[in-house]
N, C-alpha and C positions, 0 to 999 in steps of 0.2 A: 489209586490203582498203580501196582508197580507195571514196570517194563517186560517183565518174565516173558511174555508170550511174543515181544517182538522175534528174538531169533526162530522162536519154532517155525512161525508161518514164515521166513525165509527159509527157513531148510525144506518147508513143504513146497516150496515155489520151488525153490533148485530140484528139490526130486524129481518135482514133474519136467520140471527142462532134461535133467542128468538121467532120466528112465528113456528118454530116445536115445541117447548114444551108448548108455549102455546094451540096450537090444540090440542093437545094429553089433554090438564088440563082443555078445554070447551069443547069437545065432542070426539073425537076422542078411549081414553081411556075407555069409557063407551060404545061406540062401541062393539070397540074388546071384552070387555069382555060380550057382550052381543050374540056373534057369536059362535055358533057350532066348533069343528075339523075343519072340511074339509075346511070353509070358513075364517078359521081363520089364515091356515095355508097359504093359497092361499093369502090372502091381505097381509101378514106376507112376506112373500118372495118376493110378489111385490113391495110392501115397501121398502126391504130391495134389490132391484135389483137397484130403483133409489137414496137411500140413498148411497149404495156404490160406482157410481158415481158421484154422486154431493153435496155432505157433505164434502168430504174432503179438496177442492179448499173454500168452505165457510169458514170453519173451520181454516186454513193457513190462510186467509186472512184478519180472525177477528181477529186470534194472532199476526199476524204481523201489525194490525193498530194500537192493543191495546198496544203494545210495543211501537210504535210511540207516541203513546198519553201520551205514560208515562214519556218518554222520551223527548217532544216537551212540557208539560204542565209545571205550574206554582203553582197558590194559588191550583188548582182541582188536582193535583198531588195522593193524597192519594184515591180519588175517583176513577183514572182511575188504580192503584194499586191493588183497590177492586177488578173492573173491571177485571182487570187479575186473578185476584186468584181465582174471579168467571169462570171465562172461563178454565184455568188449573185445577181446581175440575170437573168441566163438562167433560174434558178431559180422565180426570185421572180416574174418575169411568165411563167413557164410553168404556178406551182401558181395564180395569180390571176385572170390572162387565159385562159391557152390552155386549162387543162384544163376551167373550166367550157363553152368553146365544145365541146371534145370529147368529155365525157358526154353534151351534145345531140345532138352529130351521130354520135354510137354508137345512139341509139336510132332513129333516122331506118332504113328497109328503102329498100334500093335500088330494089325495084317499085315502090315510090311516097313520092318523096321529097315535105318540104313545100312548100309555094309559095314561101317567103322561102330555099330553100336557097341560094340564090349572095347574099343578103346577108349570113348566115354565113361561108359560103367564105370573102369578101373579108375578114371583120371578122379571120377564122382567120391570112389571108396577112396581112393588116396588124400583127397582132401579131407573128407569125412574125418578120418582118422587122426588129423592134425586138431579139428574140430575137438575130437573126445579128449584127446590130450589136456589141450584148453577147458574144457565145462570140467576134468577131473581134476584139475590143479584148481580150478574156481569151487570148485565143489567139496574140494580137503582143507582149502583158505576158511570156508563159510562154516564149517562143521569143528578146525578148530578156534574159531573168532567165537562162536556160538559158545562152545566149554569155558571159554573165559571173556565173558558178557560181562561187561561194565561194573568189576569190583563187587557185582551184584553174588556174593559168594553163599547167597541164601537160594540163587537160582541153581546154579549146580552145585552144590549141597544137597539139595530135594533131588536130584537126579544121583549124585555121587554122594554122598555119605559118608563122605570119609573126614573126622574131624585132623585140621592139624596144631601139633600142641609140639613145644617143644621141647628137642631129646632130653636136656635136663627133667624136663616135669613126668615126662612118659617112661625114665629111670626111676626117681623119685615115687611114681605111682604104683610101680612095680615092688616096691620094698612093700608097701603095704596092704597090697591086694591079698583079699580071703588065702588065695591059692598061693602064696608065696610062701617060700620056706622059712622065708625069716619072721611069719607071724605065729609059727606053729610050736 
């Protein structure tokens, strides 16, 4: 059984990590910051009720693919490399930054948030956004490490189709093809 299907199920783990911070960078964040206290605080904690259970099983499971990829990969080696350093930066300023801003604003009750809540917010969406940076630089590593999967050129072949033959032989071919003037 070949390898083929390793990178897929890594780019399906990164989509699902890379589909939260894309949401938050085509509407999501313009949202929030468009929402009053009370509404903000209330999405904000329910948010962060389903995040803290099911973010972290994503999260293990795109580190541990991405370590596989790096480890199982060949010519795309340095790409799935990326790939990790982009994931461990998202990591690293989510346990340092973002999660202390988000055990504050877990305590905060939506009937009466505190007076500095939108200086939070911002500081929350400012880090956020270093966050997308990261998972998209990991996420363009992983996609192109993936196109060039371990010499395996039968894998994306099936995907790209494009035979390469060289110029000498693809001149040469050209003399003799049906359509060519010189067999006419």
């Amino acid at each position: 059984m070949s390898g083929r299907w390793i990178p897929i199920v890594g780019v399906v783990l990164w989509a699902l990590l890379a589909s939260q911070h894309l949401f938050y960078a085509v509407g999501l964040g313009d949202a929030q910051r468009a929402l009053g206290g009370p509404a903000y605080v209330e999405l904000r904690n329910a948010i962060d009720d389903v995040m803290r259970r099911n973010l972290p099983l994503v999260y293990v499971a795109t580190l541990a693919w991405t370590v596989l990829l790096v480890v199982r990969s060949g010519p795309g080696r340095v790409w799935f490399v990326v790939a990790l350093l982009g994931l461990l930066g998202d990591a690293g300023v989510m346990l340092t930054r973002s999660m202390p801003i988000n055990e504050l604003m877990h305590t905060w009750s939506a009937a009466s948030p505190p007076a500095d809540w939108e200086v939070h917010r911002a500081a929350w969406l400012e880090v956020f956004r270093w966050r997308q940076i990261a998972v998209a630089i990991g996420f363009l590593g992983l996609l192109i490490g993936t196109v060039r999967w371990p010499g395996e050129q039968r894998w994306a072949s099936s995907i790209f189709p494009l035979r390469r033959t060289p110029l000498r032989s693809r001149r040469s071919s050209r003399a003799t093809a049906p359509w060519s003037s010189t067999t006419r």
